[in-house]
N, C-alpha and C positions, 0 to 999 in steps of 0.2 A: 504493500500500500504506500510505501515511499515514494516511488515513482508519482500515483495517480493526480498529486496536488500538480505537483510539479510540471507534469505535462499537460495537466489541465488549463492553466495559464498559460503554457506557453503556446500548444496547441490542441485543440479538442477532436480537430479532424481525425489527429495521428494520434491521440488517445486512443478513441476508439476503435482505429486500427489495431494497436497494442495490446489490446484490451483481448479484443478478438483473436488475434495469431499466439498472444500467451496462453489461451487458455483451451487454443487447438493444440500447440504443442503439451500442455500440461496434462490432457485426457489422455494423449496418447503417450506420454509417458507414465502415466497410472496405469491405464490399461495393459500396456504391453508387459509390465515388471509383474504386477498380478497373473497373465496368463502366465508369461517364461517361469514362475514361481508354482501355480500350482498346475501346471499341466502335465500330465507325464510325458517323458522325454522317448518313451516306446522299449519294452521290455516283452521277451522271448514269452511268447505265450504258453501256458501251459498243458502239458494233456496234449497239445496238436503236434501235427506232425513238420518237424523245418523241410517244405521244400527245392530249398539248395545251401546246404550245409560247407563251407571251407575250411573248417578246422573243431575240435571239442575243446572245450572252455579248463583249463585245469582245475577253475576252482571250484564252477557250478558245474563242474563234469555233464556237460550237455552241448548238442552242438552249435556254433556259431555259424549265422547267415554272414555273409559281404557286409562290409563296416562296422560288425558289430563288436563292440568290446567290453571286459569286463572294469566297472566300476570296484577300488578296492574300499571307497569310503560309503556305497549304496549296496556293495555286496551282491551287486545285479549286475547282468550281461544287458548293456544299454542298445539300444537299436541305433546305427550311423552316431555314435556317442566321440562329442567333441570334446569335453571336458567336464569337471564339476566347480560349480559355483557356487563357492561359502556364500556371497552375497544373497543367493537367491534362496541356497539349501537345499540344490537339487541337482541334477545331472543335466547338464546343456544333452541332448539328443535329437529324434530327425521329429517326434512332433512339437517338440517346443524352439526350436534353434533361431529361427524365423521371428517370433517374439523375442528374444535373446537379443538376436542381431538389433532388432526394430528398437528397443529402450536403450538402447545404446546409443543407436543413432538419432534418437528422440530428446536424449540425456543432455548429449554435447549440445545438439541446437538449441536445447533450452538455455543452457550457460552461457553459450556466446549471444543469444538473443539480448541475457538481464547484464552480460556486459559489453555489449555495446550502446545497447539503448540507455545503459545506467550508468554510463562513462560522462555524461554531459553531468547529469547530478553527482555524479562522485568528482569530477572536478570543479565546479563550483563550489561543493562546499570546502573544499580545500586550498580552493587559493582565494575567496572575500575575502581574508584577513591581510593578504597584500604582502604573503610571506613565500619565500621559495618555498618548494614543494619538495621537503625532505623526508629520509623516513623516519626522523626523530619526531617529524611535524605531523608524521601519519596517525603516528601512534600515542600522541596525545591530547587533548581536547581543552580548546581554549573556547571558554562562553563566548555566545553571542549577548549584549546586550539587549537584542529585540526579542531574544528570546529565554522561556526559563531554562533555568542548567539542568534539571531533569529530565529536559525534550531534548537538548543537546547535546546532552551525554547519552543518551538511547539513541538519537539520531546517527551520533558521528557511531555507535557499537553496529548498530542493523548494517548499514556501508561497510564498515570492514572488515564484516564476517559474510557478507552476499559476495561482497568481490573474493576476497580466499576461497570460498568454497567454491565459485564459480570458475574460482583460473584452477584452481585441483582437481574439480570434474572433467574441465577441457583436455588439461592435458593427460589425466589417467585415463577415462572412456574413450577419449580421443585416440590414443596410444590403441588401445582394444580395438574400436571400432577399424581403423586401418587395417590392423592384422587379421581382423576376420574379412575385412572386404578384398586382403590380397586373395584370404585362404577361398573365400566362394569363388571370385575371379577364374581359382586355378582347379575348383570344381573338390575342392578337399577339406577336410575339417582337420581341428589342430594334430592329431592325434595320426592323422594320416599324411600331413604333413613331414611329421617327422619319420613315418615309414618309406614314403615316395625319399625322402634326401636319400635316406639309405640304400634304396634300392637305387636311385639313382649310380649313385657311386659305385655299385658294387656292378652295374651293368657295362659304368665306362672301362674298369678293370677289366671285363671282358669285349671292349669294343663295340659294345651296343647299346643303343640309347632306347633310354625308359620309356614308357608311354601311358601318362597314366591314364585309368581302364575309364574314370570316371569326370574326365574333363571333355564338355564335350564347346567346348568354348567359351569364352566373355560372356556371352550375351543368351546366350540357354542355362549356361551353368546359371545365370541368376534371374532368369525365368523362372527355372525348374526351383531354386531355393525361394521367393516370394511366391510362389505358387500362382503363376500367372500365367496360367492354362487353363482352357477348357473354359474361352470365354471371358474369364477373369482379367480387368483392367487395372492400372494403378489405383483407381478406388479404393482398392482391397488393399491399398500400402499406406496411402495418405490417408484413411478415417480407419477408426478399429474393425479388425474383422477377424471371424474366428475359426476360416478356412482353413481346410487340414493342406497337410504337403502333399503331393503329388507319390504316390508307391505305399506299400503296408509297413517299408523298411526292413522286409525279410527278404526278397528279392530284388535286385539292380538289375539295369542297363546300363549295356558299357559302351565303349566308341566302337566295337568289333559291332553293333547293328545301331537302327538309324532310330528304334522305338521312341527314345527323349526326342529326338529332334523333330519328330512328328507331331509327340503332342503340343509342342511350343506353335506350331504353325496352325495347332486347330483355332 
């Protein structure tokens, strides 16, 4: 609510612009952290039968489909399983990943939204007193006479704990979000990342280059990860939606047939 006075006088048009694009980003940052938290991330079902098994599990001694792997802090065999997230409490996997990805990148815009647009108020109130702008100056509070020193010392606290949190979201989800948009980019999740480098290498050693089974380019790989088939438009990116992923996550398509790149063209 710091902002609202502030923009209200200066501009009311671009208030309620502001008004409006915070609090689209703000649902879909509730929303997205809510789903990626309680959704399950897709686990080997039971009693059925895996119809394409690559390997048994050593610890839940049962067999593993393509991408699947075992969590050792959920104790489960995760389906397309990218990692585990203390933050959320849960296994990043192939039906939550998507939500995952989406609050991440909901997160950062929101931080760089309340520092940019809160850049104009956070320098005013720090240079009216006609003082360089140090950070001994930052982090102490000097009254205003026009106003009382319990608004001004809450004033000057909200500002410099909105701007810290919001440069330490930028650059930690920021860092995150990058590294998962190389990893969809290249059609792989973290965990398969790190088995593609190895296979990698050990292929150059014998003079032959890798090919991973599961990229099937830029621009389907993250079709296929927004689930933006079968009809589905950005719609389904830019407002909440609670579309499943494309596949059950017990069988894949690889680049050896053309099955993904078909359904991206329906």
């Amino acid at each position: 609510m710091v902002g609202v006075p502030y923009w209200w006088h200066r501009n009311p048009v671009v208030l309620f612009f502001l008004l409006a694009f915070g609090n689209w980003l703000l649902v879909n940052v509730v929303f997205h952290y809510y789903m990626a938290a309680v959704t399950a991330p897709g686990f080997l079902p039971e009693g059925s039968v895996i119809p394409e098994a690559v390997s048994i599990c050593k610890r839940c001694i049962a067999p593993k489909p393509p991408r699947t792997h075992h969590c050792s802090i959920c104790n489960r065999c995760i389906l397309k399983m990218d990692h585990h997230c203390p933050w959320m409490n849960a296994c990043i996997g192939h039906f939550n990943h998507r939500y995952f990805f989406l609050f991440c990148v909901y997160m950062v815009a929101g931080a760089l939204f309340l520092l940019v647009f809160g850049f104009n108020i956070f320098y005013d109130h720090y240079t009216k007193y006609k003082e360089p702008l140090t950070v001994e100056r930052l982090l102490t509070i000097k009254p205003d006479p026009a106003l009382p020193w319990q608004y001004e010392a809450w004033y000057h606290g909200v500002l410099m704990y909105v701007a810290l949190v919001c440069v330490g979201v930028s650059l930690a989800l920021g860092t995150l979000a990058v590294w998962h948009y190389r990893l969809i980019s290249n059609g792989e999740t973290s965990v398969e990342a790190h088995i593609n480098k190895s296979e990698a290498a050990r292929y150059r050693k014998e003079g032959k280059v890798y090919v991973n089974p599961y990229d099937f380019g830029v621009r389907t790989n993250w079709m296929l990860f927004l689930g933006l088939v079968e009809g589905r438009t950005w719609r389904h990116v830019l407002l909440p939606s609670t579309h499943l992923p494309q596949g059950n996550g017990l069988q894949w398509a690889t680049v050896h047939n053309n099955k993904q790149k078909d359904l991206c063209s329906v």
